[in-house]
C-alpha distance (Angstrom), angle and dihedral (degrees) to the residues before:
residue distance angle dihedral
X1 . . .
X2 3.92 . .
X3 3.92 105.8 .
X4 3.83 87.9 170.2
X5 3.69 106.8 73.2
X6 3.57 112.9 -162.7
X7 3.64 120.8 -146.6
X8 3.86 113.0 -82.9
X9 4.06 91.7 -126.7
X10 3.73 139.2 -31.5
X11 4.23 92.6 -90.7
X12 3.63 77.8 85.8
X13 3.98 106.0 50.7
X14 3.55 113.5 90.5
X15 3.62 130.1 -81.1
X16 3.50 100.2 -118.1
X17 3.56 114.0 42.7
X18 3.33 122.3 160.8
X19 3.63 96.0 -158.2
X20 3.48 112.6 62.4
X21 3.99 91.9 175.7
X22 3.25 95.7 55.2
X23 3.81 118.3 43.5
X24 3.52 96.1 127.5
X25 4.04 98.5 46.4
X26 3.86 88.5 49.6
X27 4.05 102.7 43.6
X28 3.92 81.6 -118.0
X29 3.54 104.6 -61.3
X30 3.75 114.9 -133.9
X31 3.69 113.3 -141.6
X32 4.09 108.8 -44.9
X33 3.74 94.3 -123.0
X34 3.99 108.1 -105.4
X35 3.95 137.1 -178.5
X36 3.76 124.8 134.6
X37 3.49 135.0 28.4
X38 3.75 154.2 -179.2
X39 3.92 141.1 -108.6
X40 4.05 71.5 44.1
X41 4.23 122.8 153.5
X42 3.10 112.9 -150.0
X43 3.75 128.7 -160.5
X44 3.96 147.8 -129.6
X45 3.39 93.2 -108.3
X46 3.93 89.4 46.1
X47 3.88 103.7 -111.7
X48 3.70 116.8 143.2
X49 3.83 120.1 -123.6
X50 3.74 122.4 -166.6
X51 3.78 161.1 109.8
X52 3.65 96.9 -88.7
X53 3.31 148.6 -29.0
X54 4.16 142.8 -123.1
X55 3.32 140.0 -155.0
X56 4.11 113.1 -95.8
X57 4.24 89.4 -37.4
X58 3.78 137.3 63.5
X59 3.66 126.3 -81.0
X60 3.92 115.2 -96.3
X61 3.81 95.5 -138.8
X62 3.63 124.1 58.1
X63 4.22 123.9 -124.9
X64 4.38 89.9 -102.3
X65 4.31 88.0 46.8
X66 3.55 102.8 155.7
X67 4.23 96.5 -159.9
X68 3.37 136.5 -21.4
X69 3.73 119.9 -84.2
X70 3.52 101.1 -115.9
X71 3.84 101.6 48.8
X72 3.91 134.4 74.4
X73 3.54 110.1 -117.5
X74 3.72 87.1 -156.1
X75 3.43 98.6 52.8
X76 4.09 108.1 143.4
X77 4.07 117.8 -108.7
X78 3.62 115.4 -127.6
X79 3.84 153.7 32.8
X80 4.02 124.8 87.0
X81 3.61 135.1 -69.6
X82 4.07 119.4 -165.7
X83 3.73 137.6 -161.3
X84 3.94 136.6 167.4
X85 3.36 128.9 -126.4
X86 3.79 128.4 -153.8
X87 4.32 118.3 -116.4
X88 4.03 124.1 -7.6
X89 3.60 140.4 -70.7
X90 3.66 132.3 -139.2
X91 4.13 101.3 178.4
X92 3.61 135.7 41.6
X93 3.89 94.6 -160.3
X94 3.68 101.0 102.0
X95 3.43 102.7 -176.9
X96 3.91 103.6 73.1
X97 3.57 133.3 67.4
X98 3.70 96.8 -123.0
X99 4.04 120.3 94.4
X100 4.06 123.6 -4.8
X101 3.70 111.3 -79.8
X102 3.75 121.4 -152.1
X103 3.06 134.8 -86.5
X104 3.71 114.3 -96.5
X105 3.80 91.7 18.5
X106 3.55 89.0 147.9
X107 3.23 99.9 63.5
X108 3.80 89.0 96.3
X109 3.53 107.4 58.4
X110 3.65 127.9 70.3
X111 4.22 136.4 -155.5
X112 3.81 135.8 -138.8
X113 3.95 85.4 -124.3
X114 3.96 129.8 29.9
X115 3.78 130.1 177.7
X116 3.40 132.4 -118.3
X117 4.68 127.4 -125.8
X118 3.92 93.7 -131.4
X119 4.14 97.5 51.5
X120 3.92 132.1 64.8
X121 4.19 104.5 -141.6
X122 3.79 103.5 -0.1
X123 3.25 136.9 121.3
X124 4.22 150.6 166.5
X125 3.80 136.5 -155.9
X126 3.12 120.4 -72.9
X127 3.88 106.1 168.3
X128 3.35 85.5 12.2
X129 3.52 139.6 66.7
X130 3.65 105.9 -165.5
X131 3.72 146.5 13.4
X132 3.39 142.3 -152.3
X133 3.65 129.6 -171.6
X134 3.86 134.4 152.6
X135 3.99 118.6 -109.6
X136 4.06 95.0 -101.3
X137 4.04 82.6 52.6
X138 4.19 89.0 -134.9
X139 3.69 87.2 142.1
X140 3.99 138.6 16.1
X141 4.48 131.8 -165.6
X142 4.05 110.0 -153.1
X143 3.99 108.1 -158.3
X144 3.76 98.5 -149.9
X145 4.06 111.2 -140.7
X146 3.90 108.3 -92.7
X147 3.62 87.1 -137.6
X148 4.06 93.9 46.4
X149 4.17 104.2 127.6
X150 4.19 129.3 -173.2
X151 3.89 107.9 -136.3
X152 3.66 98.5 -88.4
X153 3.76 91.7 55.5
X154 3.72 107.7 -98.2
X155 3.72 125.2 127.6
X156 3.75 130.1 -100.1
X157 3.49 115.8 -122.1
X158 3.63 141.8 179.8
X159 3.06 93.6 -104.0
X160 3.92 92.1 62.8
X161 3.68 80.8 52.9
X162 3.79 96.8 66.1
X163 3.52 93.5 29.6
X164 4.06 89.1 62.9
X165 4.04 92.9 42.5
X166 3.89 92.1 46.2
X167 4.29 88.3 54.7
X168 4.22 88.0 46.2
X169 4.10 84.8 48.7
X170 3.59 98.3 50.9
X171 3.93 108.5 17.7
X172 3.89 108.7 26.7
X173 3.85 132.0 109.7
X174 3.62 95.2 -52.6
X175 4.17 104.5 -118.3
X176 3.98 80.1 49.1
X177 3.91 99.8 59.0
X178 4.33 91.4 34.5
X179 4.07 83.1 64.2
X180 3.80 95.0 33.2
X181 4.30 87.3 50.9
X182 4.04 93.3 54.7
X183 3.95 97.5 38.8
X184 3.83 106.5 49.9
X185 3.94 118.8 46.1
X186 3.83 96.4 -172.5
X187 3.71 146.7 2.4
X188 3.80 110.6 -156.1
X189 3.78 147.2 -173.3
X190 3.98 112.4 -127.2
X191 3.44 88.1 165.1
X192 4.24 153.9 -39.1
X193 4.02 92.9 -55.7
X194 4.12 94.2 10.0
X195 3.78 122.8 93.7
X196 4.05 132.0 163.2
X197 3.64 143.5 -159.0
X198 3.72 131.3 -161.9
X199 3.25 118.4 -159.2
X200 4.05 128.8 -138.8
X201 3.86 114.4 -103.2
X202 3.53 129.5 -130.0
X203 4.07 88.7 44.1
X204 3.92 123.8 92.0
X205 3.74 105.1 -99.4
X206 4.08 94.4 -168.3
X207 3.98 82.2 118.9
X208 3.80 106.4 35.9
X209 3.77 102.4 88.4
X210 3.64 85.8 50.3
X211 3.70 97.9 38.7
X212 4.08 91.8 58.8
X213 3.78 90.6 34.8
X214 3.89 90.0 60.1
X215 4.11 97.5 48.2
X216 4.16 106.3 109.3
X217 3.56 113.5 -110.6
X218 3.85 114.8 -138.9
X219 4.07 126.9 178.8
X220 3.76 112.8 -86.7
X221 3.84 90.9 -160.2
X222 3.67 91.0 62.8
X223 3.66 98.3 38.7
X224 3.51 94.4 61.2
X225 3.80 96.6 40.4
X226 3.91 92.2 56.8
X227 3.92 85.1 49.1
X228 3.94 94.2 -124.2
X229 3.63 133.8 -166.9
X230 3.59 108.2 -155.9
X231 3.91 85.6 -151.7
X232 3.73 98.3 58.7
X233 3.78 127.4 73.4
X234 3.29 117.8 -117.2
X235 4.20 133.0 -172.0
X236 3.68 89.0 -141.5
X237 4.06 111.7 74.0
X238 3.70 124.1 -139.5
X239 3.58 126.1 -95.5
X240 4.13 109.7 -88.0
X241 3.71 139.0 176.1
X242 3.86 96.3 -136.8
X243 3.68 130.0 113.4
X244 3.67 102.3 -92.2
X245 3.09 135.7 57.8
X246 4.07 132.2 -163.5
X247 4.07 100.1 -82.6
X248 4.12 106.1 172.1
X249 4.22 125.0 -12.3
X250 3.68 122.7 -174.3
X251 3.45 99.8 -176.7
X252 4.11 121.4 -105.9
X253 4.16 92.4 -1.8
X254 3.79 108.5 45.0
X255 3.86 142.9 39.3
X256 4.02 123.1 170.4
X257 4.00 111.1 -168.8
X258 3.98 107.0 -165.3
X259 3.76 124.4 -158.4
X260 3.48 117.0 -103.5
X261 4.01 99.1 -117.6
X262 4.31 82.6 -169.4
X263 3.64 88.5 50.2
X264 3.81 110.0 157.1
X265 3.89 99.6 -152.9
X266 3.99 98.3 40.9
X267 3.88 84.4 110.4
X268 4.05 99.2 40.5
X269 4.25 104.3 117.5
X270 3.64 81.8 -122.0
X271 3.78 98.8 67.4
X272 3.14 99.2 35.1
X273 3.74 103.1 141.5
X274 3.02 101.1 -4.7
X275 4.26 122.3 99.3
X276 3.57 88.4 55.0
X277 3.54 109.1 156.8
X278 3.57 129.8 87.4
X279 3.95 92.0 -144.8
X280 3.32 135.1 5.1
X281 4.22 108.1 -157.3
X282 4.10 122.3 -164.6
X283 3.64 115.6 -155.6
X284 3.87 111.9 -165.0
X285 3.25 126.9 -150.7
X286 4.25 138.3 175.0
X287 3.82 97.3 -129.1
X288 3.38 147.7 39.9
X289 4.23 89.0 -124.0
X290 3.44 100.3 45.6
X291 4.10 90.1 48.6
X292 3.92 82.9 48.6
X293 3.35 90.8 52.1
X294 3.72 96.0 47.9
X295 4.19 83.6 56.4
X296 3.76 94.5 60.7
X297 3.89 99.4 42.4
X298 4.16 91.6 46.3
X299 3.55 104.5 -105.1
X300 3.55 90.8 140.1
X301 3.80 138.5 -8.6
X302 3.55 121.7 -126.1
X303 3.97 129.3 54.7
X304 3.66 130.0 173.4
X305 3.61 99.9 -164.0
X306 3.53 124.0 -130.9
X307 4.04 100.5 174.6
X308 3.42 104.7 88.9
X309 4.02 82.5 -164.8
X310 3.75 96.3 53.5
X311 3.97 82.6 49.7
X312 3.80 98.9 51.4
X313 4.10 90.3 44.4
X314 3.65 120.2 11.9
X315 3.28 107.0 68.9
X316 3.59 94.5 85.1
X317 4.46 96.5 94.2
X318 3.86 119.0 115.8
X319 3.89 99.8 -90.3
X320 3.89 94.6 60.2
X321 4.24 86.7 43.3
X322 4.10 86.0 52.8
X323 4.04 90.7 48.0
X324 3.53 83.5 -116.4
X325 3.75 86.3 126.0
X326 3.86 127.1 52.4
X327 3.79 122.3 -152.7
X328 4.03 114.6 -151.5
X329 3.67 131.8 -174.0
X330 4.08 96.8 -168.7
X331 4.03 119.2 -178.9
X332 3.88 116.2 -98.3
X333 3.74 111.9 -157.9
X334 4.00 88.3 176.3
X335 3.29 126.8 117.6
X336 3.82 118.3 -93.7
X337 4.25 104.9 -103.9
X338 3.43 94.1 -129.4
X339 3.48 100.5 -116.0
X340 3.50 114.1 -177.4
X341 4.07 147.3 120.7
X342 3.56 114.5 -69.9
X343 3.76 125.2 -162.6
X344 3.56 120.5 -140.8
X345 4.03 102.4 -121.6
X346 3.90 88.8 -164.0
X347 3.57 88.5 80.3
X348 3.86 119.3 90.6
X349 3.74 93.1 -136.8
X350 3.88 94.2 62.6
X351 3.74 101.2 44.5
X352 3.91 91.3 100.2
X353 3.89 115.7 77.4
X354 3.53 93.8 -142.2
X355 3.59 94.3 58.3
X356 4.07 89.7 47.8
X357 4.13 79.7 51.7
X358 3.43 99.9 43.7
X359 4.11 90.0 50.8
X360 3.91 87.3 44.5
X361 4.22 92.2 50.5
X362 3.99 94.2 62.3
X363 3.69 91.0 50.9
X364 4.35 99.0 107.0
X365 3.48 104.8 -158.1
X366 3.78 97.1 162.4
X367 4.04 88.6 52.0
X368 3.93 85.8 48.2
X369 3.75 94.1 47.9
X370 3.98 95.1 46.8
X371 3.99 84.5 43.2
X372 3.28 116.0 35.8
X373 4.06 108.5 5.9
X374 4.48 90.0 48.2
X375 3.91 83.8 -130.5
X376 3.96 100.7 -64.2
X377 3.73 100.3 121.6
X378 3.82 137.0 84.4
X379 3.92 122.5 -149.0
X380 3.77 107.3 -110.2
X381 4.03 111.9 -131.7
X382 3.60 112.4 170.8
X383 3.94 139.8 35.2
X384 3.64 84.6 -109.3
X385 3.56 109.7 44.5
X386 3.42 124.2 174.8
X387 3.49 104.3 32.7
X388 3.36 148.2 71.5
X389 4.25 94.7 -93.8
X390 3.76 88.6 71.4
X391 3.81 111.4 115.4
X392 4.41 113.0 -113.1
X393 3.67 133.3 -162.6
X394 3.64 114.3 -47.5
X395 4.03 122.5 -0.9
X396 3.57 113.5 -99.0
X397 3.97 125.1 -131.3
X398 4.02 87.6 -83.9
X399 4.07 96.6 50.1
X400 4.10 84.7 40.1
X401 3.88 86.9 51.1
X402 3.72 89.3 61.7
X403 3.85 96.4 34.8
X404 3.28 104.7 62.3
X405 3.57 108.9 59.0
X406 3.76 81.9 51.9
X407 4.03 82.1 55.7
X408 3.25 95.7 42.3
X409 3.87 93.9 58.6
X410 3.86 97.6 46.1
X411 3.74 100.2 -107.0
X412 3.27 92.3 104.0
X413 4.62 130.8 45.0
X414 3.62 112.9 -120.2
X415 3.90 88.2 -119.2
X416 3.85 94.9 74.7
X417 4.11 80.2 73.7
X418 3.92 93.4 50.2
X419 3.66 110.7 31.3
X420 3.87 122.5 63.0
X421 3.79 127.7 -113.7
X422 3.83 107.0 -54.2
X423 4.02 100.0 -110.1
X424 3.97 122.5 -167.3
X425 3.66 113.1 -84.3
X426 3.82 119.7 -104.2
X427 3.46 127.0 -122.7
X428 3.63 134.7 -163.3
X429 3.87 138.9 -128.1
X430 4.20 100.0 -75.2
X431 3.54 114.0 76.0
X432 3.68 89.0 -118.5
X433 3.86 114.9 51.0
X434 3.46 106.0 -153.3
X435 3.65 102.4 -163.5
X436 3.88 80.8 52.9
X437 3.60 85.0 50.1
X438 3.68 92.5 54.0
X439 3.48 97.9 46.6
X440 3.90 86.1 51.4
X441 3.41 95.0 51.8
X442 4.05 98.2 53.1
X443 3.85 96.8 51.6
X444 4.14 86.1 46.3
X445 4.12 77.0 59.4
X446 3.28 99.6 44.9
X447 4.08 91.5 51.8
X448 3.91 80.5 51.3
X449 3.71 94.8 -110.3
X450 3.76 97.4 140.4
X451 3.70 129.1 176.4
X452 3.88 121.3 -105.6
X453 4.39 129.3 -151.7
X454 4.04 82.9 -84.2
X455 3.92 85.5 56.9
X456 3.57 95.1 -123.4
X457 3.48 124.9 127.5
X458 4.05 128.1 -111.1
X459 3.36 157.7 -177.8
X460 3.79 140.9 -177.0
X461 3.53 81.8 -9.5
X462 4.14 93.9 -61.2
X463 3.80 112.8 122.9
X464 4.10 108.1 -130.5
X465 3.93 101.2 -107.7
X466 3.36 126.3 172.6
X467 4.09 122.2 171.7
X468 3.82 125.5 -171.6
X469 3.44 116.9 -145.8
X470 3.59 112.4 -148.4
X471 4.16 137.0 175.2
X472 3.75 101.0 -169.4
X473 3.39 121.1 90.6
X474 3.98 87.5 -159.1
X475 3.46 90.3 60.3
X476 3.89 98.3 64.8
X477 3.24 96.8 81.5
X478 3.77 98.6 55.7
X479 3.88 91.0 40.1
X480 4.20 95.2 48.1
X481 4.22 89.1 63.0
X482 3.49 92.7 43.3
X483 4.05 90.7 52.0
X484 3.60 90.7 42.5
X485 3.74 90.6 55.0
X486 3.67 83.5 48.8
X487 3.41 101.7 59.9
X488 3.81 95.2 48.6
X489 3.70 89.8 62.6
X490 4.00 81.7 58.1
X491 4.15 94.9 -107.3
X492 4.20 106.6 139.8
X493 3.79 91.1 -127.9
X494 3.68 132.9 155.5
X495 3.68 146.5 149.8
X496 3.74 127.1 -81.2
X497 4.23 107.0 -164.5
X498 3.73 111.3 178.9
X499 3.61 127.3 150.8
X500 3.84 129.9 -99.4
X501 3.16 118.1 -77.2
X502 3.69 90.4 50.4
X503 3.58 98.4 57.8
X504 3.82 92.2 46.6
X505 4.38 85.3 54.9
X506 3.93 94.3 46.3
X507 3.92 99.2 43.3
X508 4.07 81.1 46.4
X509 3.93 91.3 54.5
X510 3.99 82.3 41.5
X511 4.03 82.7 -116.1
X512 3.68 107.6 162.4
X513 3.34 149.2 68.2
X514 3.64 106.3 -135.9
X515 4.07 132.0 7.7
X516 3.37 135.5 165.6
X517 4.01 109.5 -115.6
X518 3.96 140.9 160.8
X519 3.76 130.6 -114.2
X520 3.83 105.4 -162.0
X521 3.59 110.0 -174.2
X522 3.81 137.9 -172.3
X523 3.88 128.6 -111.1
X524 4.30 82.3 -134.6
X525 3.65 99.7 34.3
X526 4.23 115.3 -136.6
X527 3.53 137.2 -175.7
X528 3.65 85.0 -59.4
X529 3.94 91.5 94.2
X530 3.77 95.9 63.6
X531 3.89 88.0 59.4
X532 3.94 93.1 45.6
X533 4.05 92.5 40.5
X534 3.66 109.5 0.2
X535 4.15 120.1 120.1
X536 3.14 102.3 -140.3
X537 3.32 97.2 68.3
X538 4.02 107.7 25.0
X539 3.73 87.3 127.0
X540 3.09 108.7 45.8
X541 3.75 95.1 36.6
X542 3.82 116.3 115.9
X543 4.11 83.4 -160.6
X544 3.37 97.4 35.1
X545 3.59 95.4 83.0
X546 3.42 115.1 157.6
X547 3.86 92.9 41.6
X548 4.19 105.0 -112.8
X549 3.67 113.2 -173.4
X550 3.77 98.3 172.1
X551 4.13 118.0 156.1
X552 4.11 89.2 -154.4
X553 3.93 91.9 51.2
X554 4.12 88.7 46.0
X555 3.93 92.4 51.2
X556 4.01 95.7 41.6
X557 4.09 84.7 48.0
X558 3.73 86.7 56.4
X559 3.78 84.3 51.6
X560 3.30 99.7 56.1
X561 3.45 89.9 50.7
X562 3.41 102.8 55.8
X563 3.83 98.0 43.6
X564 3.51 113.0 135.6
X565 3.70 104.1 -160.6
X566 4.28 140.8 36.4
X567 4.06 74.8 -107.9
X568 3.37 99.6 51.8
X569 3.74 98.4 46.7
X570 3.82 95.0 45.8
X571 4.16 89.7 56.0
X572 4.01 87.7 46.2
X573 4.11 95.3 48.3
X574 3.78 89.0 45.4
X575 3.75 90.1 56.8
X576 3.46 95.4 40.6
X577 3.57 88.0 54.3
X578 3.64 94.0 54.4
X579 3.60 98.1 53.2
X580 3.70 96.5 44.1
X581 3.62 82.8 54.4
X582 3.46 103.8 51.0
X583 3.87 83.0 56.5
X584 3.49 89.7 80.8
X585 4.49 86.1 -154.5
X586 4.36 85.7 141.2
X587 3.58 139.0 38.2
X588 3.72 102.1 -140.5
X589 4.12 126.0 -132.4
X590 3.50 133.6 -172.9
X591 3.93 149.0 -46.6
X592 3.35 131.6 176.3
X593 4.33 121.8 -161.0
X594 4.17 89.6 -128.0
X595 3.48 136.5 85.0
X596 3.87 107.4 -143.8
X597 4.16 97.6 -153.1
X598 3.70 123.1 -178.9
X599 3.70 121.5 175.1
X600 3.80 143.2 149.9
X601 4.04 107.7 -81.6
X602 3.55 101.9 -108.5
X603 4.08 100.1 96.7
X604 3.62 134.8 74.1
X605 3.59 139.6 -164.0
X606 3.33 145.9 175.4
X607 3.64 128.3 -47.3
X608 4.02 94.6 -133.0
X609 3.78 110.5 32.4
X610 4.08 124.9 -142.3
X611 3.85 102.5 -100.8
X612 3.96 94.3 -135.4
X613 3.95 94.8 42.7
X614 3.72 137.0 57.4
X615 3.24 95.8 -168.5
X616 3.48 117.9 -172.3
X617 3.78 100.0 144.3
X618 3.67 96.8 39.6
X619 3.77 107.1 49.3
X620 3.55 113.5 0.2
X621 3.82 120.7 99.3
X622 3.96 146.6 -141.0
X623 3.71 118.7 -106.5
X624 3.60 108.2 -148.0
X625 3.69 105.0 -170.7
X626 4.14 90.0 52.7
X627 3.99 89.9 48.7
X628 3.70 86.8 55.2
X629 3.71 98.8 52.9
X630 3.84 82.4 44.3
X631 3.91 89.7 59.2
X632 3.68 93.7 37.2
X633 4.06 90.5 57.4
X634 3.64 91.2 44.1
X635 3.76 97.3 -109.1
X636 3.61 99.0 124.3
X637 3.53 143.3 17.6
């Protein structure tokens, strides 16, 4: 089994994330909300100078930081780390819809801002080395590092600044550019290294320093050279600043990242050690086994196992029996992605709730977990799992406070005041729970989906189908119970497996009826939520995949938006989570709070991890003694 699904490629991560290292260890984190910040100066006229900012707190690490807490800033340069990835690729433009762009095609491109693993909404320059930005945060000025370089050696200006934010305004991921359009009024050039945005009024700008600060910055001069189109894919990435640059591609099986030995920002307090590795290879493959298998004979180095089956029994081969291979359960203080199933509400046959619940009842995840997952897994609840932002029980006085109105209007029932938090059923020890079943089978009634002599259940004539596409041969065998629970509740449902590139065209063209898909939230909420749950751009939304248009969701979004306070925002995400929940648009899976790491022992890290970052690409480092025992017994390459 492989109950954590990793994203299929980077064309899916978020536009602005601030951790180009790490896409795949933070779900794509959009944007870690930022604003104020200490070891700040702050002038007559009121602006605010500094290092960095945070959300609604001070900064953990001082202006004259030396390295972050939770590297080694002796870490050794060098050697290879490698990983698999699941599928193909045919682009390494990861900023369009078109094609599948590699994994780790990030890893070029560099921000003015970039978060840190041991803070919740915090963040320092990156690009740049200062900021300024007035108290109400209408307006911000980025000074870009005078010694700031792209990989072939010329300088980043400010005009490469605007240049990047005007392509995300009018040629990114659609959703993206719609909020980007109404939030920033103008991008513009005070000088060689000095660049501003103003901000729109009338919206909260909490986010807005942070939202422009985390856009990519690529070279202008070679942009327009090559002739782009920021729309199209292309095999051939963009010029960046970052620390790696493209080193080997065969195209759909293998990508080799090289350090930049010219890097510009090896020295910046902020990387120090971090970027360690001389390479950084991706192997892909087109199943979970074969990638497995690829582990234990050496093909590459590094796995952070998702099968919780693979991780209960096959680690028994000859390179974990040598001690060639390490096994690690490290802490993961992240929040759960979210991974669940997610009907498609622009199909007629799941506009009623109480079909959506009914589907969502004969889903077994305690049979599954006993039987497939060897007891490892936690059921996943809420949006915001694994912390404290995840709606409980009844709504307090504060949640109530912004419920009602909402009630009060008709956008909202009058039980999300009276019932608690909906929570995903529970199931007993059978495969099919038959009080489960029951309960199924009366709200199909009630939405007049009745069973006929074939025992299958209709309506208008229309048969109840439902089909769930799927691209991971792992998966089967936790989607065959659920359809054959399905199907004895009289729903026409069955199992669509087809390979990759297929499933990334038809969840595109919003053509299915049921996939399994990850909602990977923030601990301070951005933008980000109107493109996962906003209406105004359900479909046109790459993340908005099941298609909600819901006026409560829209007006609590705005809430969390605009909240002023750690406070405020906790009592607007709780209620938020609530209502999204009561919407019943996913049948939620599992998480568990570990990473389960295996990899050949030849790589160190820390002793006391980050709790919001694994890490291993970012700041852990090659032993070069162990690989050469490794070699010498014939254990790797």
């Amino acid at each position: 089994m492989t109950p954590h699904r990793p994203p299929r490629s980077v064309v899916h991560a978020r536009v602005c994330d601030l951790a180009p290292l790490r896409p795949w260890l933070t779900a794509w984190a959009l944007c870690v909300a930022l604003v104020l910040g200490a070891s700040q100066a702050v002038a007559e006229d009121g602006v605010i100078v500094s290092h960095g900012i945070s959300t609604f707190g001070d900064l953990k690490y001082p202006a004259d930081f030396a390295h972050l807490d939770y590297v080694n800033p002796d870490a050794p340069k060098g050697g290879e780390i490698s990983v698999w990835a699941f599928g193909s690729f045919d682009s390494m433009h990861p900023y369009t819809t078109k094609g599948r762009a590699g994994v780790l095609s990030t890893v070029f491109f560099e921000s003015l801002l970039t978060g840190t693993a041991d803070e919740v909404g915090a963040a320092y320059g990156l690009l740049a080395e200062r900021i300024e930005y007035p108290e109400d945060r209408s307006w911000v000025i980025f000074d870009i590092h005078p010694e700031a370089r792209f990989s072939d050696g010329s300088p980043v200006t400010a005009q490469d600044v605007v240049f990047s934010f005007d392509l995300f305004r009018d040629k990114g991921l659609p959703s993206f550019r719609v909020q980007l359009s109404r939030q920033v009024t103008s991008a513009e050039v005070l000088g060689e290294r000095r660049v501003k945005f103003t901000f729109a009024q009338g919206i909260p700008t909490r986010d807005l320093p942070q939202l422009v600060g985390g856009l990519p910055v690529f070279s202008k001069a070679f942009y327009e050279s090559q002739g782009r189109d920021f729309e199209e894919s292309s095999l051939e990435p963009l010029l960046g600043s970052g620390p790696y640059v493209l080193g080997e591609m065969e195209v759909g099986q293998t990508l080799v990242y090289t350090r930049d030995p010219d890097y510009w920002g090896a020295d910046l307090p902020i990387n120090v050690g971090r970027n360690n590795f001389d390479r950084i290879r991706v192997e892909y493959y087109a199943d979970y086994n074969a990638a497995f298998e690829g582990f234990k004979g050496g093909t590459y180095t590094f796995r952070n196992e998702a099968s919780s089956k693979s991780w209960a029994t096959g680690y028994d081969f000859p390179a974990v029996q040598n001690s060639w291979v390490l096994r690690q359960e490290l802490p993961d203080g992240a929040l759960a992605t979210g991974q669940s199933f997610v009907f498609n509400l622009r199909r007629p046959q799941f506009q009623d709730p109480r079909v959506r619940e009914a589907i969502s009842l004969l889903f077994n995840f305690e049979w599954s977990n006993e039987k497939l997952f060897y007891g490892i897994y936690a059921r996943v609840n809420s949006f915001w799992e694994n912390s404290h932002l995840a709606a409980e029980g009844l709504p307090g006085e504060d949640e109530i406070a912004l419920l009602e109105p909402l009630v009060a209007e008709g956008l909202l029932p009058e039980t999300i005041l009276t019932e608690p938090a909906v929570m995903a059923p529970e199931s007993g020890a059978r495969q099919l729970d038959r009080r489960n079943l029951r309960r199924a089978s009366a709200l199909l009634d009630e939405a007049g989906w009745t069973v006929g002599a074939d025992g299958m259940r209709r309506k208008d004539g229309q048969t109840l189908r439902v089909e769930f596409l799927n691209d991971s041969q792992t998966f089967n065998r936790v989607i065959e119970p659920y359809v054959e629970n399905l199907r004895r509740a009289g729903i026409d449902a069955s199992h669509s497996f087809v390979d990759n590139a297929q499933a990334t065209n038809r969840e595109r063209n919003y053509d299915f009826d049921i996939i399994t898909a990850q909602f990977p939230m923030n601990y301070v909420p951005g933008s980000g939520l109107r493109q996962y749950f906003g209406s105004e751009t359900a479909d046109t939304s790459v993340f908005n995949k099941m298609g909600l248009q819901d006026p409560a969701v829209d007006r609590l979004t705005d809430t969390v938006l605009a909240a002023e306070s750690d406070a405020e925002l906790t009592t607007a995400v709780r209620a938020l989570d609530r209502v999204l929940r009561s919407l019943r648009f996913w049948v939620p899976q599992w998480f568990k709070d570990t990473h389960t790491v295996a990899y050949y022992d030849m790589y160190a890290h820390p002793e006391t991890l980050p709790p919001y970052d694994l890490g291993p690409l970012d700041f852990w480092w090659y032993d070069a003694d162990k690989a050469d025992r490794l070699r010498a017994a014939g254990a790797i390459r």
